[in-house]
Backbone atoms as SQL, in Angstrom:
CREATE TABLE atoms (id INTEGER PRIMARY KEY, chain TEXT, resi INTEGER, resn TEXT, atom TEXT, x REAL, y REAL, z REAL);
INSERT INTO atoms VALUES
  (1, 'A', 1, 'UNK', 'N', -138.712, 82.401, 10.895),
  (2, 'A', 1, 'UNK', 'CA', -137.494, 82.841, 11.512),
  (3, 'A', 1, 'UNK', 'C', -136.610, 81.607, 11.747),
  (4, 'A', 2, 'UNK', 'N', -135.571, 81.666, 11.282),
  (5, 'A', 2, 'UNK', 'CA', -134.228, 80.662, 11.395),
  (6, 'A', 2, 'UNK', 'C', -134.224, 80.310, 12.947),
  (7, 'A', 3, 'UNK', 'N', -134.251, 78.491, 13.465),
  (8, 'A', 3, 'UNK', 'CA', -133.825, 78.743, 15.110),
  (9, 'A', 3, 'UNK', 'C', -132.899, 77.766, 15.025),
  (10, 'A', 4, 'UNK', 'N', -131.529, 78.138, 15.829),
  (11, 'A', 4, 'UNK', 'CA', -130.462, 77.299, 15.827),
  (12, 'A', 4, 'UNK', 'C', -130.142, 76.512, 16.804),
  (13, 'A', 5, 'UNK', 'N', -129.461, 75.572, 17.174),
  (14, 'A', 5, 'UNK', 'CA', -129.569, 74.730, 18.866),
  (15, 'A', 5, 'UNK', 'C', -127.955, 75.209, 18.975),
  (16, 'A', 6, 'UNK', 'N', -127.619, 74.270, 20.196),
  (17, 'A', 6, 'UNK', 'CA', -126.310, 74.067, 20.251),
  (18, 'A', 6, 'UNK', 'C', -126.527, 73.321, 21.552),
  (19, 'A', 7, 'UNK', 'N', -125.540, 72.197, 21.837),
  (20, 'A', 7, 'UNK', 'CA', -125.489, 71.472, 22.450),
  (21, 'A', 7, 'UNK', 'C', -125.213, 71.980, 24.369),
  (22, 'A', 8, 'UNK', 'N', -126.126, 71.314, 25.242),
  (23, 'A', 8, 'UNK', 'CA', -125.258, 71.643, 26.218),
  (24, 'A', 8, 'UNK', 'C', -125.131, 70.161, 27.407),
  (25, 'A', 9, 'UNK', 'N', -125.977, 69.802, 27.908),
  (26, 'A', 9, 'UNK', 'CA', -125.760, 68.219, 28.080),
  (27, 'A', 9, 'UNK', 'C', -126.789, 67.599, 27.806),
  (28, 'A', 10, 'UNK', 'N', -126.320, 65.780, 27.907),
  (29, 'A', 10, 'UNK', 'CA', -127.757, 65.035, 27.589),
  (30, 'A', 10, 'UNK', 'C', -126.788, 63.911, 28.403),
  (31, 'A', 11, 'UNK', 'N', -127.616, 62.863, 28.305),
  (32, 'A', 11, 'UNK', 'CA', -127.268, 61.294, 28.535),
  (33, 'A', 11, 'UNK', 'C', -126.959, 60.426, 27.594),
  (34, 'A', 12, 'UNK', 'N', -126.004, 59.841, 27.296),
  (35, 'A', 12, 'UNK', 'CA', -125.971, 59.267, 26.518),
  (36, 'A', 12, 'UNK', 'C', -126.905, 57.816, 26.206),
  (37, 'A', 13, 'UNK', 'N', -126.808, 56.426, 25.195),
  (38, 'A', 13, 'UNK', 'CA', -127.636, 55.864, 25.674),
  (39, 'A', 13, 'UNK', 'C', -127.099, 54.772, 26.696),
  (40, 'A', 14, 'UNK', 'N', -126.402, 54.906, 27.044),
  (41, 'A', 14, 'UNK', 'CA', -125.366, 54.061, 28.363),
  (42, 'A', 14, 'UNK', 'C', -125.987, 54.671, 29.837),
  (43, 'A', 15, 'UNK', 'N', -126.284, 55.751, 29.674),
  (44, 'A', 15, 'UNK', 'CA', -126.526, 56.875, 30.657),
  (45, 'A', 15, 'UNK', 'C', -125.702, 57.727, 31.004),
  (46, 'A', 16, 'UNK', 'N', -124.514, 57.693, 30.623),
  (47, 'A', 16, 'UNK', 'CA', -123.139, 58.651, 30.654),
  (48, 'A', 16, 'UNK', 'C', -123.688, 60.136, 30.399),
  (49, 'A', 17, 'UNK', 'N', -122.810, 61.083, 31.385),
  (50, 'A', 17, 'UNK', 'CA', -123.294, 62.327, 30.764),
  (51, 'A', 17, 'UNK', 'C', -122.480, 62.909, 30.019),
  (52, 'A', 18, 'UNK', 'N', -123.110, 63.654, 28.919),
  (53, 'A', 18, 'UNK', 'CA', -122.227, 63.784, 27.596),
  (54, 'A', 18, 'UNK', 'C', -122.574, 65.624, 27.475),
  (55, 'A', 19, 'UNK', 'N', -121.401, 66.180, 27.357),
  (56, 'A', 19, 'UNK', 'CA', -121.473, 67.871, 27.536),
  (57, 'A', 19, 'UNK', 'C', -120.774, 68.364, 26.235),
  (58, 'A', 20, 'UNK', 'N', -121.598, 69.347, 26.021),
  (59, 'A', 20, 'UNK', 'CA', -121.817, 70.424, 24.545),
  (60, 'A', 20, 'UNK', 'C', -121.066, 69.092, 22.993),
  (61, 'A', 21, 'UNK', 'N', -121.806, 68.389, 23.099),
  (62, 'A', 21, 'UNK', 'CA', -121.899, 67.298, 22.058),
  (63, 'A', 21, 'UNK', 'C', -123.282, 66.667, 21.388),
  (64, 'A', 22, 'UNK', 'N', -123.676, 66.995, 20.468),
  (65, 'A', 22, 'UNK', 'CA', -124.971, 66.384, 19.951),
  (66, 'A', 22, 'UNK', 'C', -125.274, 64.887, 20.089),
  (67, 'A', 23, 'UNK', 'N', -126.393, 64.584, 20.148),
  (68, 'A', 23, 'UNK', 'CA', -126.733, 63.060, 20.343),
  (69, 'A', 23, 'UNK', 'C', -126.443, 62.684, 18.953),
  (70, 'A', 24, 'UNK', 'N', -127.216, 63.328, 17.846),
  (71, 'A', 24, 'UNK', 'CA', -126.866, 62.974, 16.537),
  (72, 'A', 24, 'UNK', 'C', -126.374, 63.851, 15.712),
  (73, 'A', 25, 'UNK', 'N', -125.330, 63.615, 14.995),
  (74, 'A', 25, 'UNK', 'CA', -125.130, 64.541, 14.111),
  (75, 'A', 25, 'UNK', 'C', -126.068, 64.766, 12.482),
  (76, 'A', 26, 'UNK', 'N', -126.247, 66.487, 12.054),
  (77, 'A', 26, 'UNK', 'CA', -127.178, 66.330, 10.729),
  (78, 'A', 26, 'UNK', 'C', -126.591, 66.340, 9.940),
  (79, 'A', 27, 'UNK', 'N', -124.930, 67.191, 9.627),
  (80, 'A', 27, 'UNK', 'CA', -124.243, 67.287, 8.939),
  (81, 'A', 27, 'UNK', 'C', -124.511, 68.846, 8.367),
  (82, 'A', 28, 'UNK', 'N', -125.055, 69.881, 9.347),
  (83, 'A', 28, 'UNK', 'CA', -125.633, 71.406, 9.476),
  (84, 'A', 28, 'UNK', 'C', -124.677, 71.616, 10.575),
  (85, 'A', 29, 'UNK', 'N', -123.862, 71.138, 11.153),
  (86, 'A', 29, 'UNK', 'CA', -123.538, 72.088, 12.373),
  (87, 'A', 29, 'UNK', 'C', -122.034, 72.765, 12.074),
  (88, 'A', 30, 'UNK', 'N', -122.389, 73.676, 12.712),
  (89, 'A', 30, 'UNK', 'CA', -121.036, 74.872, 12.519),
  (90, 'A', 30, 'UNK', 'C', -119.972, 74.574, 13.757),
  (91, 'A', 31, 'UNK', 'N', -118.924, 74.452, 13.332),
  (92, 'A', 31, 'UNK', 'CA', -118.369, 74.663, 14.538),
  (93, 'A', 31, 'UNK', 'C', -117.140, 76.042, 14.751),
  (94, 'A', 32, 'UNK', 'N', -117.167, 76.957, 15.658),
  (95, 'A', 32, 'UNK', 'CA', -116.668, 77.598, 15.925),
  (96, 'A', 32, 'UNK', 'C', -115.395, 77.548, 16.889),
  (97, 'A', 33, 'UNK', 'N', -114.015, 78.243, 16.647),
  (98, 'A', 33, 'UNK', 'CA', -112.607, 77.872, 17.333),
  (99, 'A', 33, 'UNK', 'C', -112.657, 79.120, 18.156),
  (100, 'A', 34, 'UNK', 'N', -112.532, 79.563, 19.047),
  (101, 'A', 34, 'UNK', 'CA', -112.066, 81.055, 19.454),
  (102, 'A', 34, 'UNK', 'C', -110.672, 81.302, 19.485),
  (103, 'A', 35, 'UNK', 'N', -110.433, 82.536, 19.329),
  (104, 'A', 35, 'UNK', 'CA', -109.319, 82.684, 19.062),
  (105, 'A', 35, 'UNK', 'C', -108.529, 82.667, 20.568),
  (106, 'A', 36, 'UNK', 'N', -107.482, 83.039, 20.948),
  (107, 'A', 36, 'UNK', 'CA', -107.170, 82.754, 22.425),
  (108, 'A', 36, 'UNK', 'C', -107.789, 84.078, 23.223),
  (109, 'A', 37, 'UNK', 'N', -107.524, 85.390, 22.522),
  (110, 'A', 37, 'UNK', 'CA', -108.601, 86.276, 23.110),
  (111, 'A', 37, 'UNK', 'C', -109.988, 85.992, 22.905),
  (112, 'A', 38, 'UNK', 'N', -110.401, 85.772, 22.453),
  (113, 'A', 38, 'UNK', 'CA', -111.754, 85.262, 22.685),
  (114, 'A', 38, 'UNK', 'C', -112.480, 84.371, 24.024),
  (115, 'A', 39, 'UNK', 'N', -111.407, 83.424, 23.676),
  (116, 'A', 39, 'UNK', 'CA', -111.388, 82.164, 24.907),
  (117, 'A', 39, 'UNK', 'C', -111.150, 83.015, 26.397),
  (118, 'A', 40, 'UNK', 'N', -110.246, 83.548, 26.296),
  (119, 'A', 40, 'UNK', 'CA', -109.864, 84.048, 27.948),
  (120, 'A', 40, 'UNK', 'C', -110.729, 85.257, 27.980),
  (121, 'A', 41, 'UNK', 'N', -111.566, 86.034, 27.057),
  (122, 'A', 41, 'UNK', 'CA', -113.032, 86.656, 27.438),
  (123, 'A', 41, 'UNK', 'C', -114.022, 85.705, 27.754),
  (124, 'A', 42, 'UNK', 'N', -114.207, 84.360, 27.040),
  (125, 'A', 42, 'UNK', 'CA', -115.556, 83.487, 27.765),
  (126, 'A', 42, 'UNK', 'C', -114.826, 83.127, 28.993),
  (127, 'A', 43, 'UNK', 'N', -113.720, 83.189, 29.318),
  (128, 'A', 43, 'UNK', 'CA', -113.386, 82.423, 31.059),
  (129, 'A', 43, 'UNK', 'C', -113.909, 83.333, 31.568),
  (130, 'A', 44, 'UNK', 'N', -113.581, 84.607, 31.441),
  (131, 'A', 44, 'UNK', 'CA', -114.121, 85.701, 32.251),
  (132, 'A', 44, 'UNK', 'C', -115.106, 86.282, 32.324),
  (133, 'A', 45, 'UNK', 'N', -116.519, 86.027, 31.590),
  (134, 'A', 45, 'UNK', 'CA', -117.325, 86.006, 31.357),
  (135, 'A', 45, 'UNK', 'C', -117.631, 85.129, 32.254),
  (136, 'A', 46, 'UNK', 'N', -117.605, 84.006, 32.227),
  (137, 'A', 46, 'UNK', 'CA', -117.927, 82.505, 32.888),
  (138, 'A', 46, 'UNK', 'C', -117.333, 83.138, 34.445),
  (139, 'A', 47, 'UNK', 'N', -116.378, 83.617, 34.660),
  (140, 'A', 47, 'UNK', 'CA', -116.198, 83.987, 35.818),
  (141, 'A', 47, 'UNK', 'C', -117.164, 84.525, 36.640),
  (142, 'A', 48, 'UNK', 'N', -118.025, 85.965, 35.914),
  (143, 'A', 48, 'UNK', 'CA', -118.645, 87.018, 36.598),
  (144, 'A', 48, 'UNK', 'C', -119.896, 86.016, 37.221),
  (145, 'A', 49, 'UNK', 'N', -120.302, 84.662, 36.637),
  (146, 'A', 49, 'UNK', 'CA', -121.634, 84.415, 37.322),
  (147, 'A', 49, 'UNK', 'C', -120.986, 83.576, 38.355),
  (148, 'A', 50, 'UNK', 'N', -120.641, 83.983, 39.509),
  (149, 'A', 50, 'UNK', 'CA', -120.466, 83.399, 40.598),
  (150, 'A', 50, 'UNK', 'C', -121.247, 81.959, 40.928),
  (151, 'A', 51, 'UNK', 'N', -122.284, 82.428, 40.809),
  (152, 'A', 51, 'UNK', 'CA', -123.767, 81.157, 41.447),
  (153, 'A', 51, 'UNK', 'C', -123.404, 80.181, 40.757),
  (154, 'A', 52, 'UNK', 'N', -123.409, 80.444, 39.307),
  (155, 'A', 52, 'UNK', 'CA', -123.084, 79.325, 38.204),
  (156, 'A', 52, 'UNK', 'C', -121.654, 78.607, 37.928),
  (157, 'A', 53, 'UNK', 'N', -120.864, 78.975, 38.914),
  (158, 'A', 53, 'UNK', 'CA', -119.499, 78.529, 39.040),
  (159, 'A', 53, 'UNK', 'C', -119.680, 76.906, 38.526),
  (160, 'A', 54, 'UNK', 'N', -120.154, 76.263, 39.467),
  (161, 'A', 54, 'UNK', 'CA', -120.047, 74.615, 39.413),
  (162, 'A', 54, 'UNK', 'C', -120.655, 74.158, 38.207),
  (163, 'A', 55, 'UNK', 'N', -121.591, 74.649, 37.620),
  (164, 'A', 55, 'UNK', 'CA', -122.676, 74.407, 36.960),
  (165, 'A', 55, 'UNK', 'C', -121.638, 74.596, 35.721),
  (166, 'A', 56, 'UNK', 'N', -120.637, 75.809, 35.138),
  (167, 'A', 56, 'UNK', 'CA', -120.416, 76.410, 34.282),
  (168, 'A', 56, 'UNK', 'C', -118.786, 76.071, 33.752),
  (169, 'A', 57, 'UNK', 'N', -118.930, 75.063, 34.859),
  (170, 'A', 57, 'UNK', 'CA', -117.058, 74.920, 35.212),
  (171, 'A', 57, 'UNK', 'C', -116.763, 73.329, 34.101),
  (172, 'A', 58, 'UNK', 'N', -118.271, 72.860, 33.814),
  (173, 'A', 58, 'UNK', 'CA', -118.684, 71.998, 33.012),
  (174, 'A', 58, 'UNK', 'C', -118.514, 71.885, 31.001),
  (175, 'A', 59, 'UNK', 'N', -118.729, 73.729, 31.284),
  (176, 'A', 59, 'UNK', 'CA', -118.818, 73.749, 29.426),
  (177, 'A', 59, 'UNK', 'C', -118.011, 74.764, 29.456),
  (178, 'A', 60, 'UNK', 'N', -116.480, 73.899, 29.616),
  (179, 'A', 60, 'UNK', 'CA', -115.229, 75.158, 29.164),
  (180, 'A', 60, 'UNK', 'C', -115.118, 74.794, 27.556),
  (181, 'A', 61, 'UNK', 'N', -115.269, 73.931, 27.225),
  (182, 'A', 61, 'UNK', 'CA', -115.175, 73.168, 25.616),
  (183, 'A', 61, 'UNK', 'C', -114.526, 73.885, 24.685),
  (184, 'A', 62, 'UNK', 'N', -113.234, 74.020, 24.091),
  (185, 'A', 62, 'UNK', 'CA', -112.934, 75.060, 23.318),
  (186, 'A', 62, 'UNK', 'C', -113.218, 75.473, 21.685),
  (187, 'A', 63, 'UNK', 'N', -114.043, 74.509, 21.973),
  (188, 'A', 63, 'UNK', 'CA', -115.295, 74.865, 20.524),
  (189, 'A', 63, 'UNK', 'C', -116.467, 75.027, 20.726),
  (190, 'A', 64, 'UNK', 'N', -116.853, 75.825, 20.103),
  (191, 'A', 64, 'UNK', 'CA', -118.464, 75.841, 20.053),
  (192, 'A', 64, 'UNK', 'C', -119.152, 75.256, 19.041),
  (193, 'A', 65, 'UNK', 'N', -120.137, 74.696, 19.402),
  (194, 'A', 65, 'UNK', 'CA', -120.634, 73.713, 18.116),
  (195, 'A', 65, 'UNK', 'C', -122.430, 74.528, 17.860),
  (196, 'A', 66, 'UNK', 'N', -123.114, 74.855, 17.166),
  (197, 'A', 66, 'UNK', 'CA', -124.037, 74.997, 16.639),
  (198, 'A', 66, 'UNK', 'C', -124.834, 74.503, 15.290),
  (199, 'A', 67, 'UNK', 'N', -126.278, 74.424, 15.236),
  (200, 'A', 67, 'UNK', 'CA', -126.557, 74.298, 13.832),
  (201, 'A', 67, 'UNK', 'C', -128.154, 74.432, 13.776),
  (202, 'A', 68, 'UNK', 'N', -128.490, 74.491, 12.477),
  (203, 'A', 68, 'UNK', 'CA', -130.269, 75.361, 12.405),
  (204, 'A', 68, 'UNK', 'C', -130.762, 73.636, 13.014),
  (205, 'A', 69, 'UNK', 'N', -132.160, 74.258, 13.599),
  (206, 'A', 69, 'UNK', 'CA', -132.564, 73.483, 14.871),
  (207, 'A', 69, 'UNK', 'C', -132.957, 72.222, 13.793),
  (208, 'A', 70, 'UNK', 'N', -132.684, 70.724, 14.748),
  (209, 'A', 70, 'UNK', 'CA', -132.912, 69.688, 14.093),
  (210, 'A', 70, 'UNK', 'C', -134.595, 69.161, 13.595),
  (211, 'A', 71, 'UNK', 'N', -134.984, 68.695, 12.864),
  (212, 'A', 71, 'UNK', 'CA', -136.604, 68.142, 12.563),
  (213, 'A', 71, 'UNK', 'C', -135.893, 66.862, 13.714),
  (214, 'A', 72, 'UNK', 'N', -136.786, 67.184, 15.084),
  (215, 'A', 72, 'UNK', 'CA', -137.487, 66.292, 16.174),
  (216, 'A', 72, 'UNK', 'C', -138.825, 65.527, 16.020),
  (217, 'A', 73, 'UNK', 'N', -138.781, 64.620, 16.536),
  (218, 'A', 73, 'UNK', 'CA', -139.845, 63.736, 16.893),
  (219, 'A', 73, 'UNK', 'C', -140.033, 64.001, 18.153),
  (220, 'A', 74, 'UNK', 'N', -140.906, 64.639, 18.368),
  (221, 'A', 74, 'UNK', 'CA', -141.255, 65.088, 20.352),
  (222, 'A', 74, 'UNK', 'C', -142.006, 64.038, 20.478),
  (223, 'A', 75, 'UNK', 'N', -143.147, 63.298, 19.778),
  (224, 'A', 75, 'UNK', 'CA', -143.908, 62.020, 20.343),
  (225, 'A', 75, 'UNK', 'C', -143.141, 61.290, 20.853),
  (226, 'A', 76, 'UNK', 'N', -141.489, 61.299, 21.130),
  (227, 'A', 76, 'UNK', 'CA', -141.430, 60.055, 21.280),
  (228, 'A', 76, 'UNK', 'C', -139.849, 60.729, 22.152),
  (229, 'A', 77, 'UNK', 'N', -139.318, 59.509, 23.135),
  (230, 'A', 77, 'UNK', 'CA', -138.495, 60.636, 23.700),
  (231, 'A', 77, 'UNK', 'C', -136.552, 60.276, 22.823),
  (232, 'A', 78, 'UNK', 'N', -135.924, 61.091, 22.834),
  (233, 'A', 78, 'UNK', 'CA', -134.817, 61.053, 22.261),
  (234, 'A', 78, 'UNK', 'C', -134.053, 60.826, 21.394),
  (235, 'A', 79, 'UNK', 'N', -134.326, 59.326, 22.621),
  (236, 'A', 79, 'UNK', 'CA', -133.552, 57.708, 22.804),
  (237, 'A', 79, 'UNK', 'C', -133.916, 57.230, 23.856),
  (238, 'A', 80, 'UNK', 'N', -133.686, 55.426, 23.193),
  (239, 'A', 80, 'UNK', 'CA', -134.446, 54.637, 24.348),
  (240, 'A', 80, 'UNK', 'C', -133.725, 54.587, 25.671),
  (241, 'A', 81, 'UNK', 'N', -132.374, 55.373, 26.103),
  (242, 'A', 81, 'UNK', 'CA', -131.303, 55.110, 27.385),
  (243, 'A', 81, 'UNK', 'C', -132.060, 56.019, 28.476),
  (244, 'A', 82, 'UNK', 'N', -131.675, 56.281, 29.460),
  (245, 'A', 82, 'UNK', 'CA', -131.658, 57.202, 30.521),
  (246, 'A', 82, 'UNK', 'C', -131.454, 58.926, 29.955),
  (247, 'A', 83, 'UNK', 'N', -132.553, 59.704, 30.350),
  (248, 'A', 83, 'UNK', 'CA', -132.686, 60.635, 30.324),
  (249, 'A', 83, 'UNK', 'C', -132.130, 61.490, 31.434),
  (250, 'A', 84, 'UNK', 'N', -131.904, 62.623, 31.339),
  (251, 'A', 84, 'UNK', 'CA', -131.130, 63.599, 32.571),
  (252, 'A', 84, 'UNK', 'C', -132.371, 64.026, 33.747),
  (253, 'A', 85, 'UNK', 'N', -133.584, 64.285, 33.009),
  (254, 'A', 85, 'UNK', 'CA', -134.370, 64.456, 34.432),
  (255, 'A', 85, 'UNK', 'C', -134.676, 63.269, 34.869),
  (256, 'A', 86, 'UNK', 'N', -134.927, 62.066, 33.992),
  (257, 'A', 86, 'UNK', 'CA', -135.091, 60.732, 34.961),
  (258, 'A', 86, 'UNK', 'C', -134.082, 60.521, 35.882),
  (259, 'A', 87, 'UNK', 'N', -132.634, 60.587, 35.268),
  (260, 'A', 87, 'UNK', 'CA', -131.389, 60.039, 36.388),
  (261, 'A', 87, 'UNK', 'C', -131.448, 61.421, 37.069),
  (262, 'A', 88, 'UNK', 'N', -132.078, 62.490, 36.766),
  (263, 'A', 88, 'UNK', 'CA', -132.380, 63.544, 37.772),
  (264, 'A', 88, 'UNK', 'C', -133.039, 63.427, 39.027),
  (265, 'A', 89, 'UNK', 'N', -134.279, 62.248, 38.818),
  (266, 'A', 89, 'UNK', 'CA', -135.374, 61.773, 39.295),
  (267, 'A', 89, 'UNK', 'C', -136.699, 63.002, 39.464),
  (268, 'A', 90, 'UNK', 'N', -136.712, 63.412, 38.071),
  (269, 'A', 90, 'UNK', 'CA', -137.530, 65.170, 38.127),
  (270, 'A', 90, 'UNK', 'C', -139.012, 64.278, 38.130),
  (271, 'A', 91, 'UNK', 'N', -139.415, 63.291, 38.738),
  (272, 'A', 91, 'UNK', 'CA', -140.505, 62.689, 38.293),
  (273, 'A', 91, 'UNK', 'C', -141.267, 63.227, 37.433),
  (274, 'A', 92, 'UNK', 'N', -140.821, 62.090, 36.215),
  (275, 'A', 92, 'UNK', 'CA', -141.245, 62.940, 34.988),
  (276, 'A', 92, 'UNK', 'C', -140.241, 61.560, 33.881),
  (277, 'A', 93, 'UNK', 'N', -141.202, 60.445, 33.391),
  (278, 'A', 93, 'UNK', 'CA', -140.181, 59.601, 32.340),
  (279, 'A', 93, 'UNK', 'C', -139.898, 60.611, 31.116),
  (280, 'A', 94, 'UNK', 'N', -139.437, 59.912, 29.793),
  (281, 'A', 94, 'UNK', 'CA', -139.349, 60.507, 28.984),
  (282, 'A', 94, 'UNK', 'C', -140.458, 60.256, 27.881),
  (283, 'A', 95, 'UNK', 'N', -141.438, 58.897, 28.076),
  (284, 'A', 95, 'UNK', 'CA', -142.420, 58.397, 27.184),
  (285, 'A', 95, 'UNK', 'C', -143.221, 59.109, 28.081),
  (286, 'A', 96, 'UNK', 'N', -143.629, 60.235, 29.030),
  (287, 'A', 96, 'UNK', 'CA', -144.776, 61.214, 29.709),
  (288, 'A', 96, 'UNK', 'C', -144.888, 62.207, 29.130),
  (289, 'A', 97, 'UNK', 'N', -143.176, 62.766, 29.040),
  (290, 'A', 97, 'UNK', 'CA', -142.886, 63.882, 28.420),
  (291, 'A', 97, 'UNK', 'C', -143.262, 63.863, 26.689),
  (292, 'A', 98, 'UNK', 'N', -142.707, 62.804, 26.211),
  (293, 'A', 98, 'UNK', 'CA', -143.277, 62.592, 24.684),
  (294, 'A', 98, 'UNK', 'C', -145.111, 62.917, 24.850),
  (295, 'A', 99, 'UNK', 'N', -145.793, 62.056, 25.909),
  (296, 'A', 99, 'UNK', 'CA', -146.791, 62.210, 25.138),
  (297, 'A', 99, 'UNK', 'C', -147.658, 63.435, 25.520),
  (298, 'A', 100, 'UNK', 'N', -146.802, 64.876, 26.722),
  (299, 'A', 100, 'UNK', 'CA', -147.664, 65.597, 27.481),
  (300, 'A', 100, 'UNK', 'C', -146.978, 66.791, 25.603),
  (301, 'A', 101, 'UNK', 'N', -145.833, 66.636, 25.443),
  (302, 'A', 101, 'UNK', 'CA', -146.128, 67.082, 23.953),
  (303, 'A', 101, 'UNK', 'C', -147.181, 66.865, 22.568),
  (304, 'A', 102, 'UNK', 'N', -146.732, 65.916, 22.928),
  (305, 'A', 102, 'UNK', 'CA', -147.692, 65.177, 21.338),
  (306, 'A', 102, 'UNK', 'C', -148.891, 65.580, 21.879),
  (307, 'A', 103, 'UNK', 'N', -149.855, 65.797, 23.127),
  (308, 'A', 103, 'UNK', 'CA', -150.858, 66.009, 23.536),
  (309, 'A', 103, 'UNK', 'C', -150.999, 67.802, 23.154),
  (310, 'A', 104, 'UNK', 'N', -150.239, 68.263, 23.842),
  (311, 'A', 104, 'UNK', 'CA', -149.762, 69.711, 23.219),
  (312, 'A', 104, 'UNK', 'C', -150.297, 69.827, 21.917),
  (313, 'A', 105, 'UNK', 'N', -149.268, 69.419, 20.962),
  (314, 'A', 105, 'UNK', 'CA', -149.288, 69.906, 19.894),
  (315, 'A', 105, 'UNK', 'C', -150.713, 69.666, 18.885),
  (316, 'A', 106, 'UNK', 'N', -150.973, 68.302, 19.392),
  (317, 'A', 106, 'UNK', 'CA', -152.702, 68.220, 18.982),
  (318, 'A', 106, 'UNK', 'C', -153.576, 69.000, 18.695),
  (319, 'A', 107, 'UNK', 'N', -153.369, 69.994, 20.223),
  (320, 'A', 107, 'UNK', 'CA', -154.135, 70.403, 20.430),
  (321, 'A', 107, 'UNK', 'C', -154.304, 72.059, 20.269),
  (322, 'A', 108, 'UNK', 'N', -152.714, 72.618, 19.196),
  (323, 'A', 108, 'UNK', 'CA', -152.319, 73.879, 19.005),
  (324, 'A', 108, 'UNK', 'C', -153.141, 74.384, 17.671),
  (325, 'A', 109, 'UNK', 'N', -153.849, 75.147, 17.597),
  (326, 'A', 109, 'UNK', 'CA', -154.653, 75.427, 16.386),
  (327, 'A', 109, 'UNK', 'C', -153.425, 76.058, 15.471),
  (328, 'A', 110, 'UNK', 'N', -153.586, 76.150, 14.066),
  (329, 'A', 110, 'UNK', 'CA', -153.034, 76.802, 13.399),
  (330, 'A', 110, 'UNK', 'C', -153.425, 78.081, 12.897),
  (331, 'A', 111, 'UNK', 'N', -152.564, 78.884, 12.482),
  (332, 'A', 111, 'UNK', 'CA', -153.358, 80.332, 12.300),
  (333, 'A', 111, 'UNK', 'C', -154.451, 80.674, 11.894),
  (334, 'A', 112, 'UNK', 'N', -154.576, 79.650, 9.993),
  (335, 'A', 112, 'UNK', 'CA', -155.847, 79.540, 9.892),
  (336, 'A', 112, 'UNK', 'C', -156.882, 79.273, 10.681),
  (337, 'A', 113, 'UNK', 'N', -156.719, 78.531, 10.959),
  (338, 'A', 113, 'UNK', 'CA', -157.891, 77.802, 11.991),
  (339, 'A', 113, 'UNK', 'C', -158.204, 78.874, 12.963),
  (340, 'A', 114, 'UNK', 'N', -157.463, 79.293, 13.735),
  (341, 'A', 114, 'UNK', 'CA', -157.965, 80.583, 14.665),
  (342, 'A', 114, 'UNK', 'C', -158.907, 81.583, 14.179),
  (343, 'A', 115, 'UNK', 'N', -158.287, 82.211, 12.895),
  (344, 'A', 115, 'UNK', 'CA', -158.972, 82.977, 12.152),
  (345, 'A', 115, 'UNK', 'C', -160.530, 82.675, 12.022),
  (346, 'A', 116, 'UNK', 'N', -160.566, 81.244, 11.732),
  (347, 'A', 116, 'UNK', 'CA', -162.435, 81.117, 11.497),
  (348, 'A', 116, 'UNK', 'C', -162.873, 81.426, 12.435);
């Protein structure tokens, strides 16, 4: 099954926070314009979640950017800058997170393998 991303924030490697913009580009991503009805349906859309006001008031962006999901390296984290849950302080680096994946995935049997 096809899985697509689309950007919503990250850190840059300065630590800057950088919103609905890819860290790297693949040269796969779509970008979408809305038309002006379109646009003043996502405001209002964006309106109805109250809670998410502050949170949402962030990705007005008048493009949408998408593209089929990138080949990641999870062993390893990103980029070497500041991560959003570190400057979050989610205790949690990003070389933990690389390796509580890479530990993961080790350890995910594949279908075959189940089967025996």
């Amino acid at each position: 099954m096809p899985v697509w991303e689309f950007p919503l924030y990250h850190r840059s490697t300065d630590g800057a926070l950088v919103n609905q913009q890819f860290h790297a580009l693949t040269g796969g991503e779509v970008v979408i314009r809305p038309t002006p009805e379109q646009w003043d349906k996502k405001l209002r859309m964006f309106g109805e979640y109250v809670s998410q006001r502050e949170v949402l008031q962030h990705f007005l962006a008048e493009t949408e950017v998408f593209r089929p999901l990138a080949k990641y390296d999870y062993s390893a984290p990103p980029h070497p800058g500041v991560l959003n849950y570190e400057a979050w302080q989610w205790g949690i680096t990003g070389g933990e997170l690389a390796a509580a994946f890479s530990e993961h995935l080790h350890h995910q049997a594949t279908p075959a393998e189940s089967a025996r």
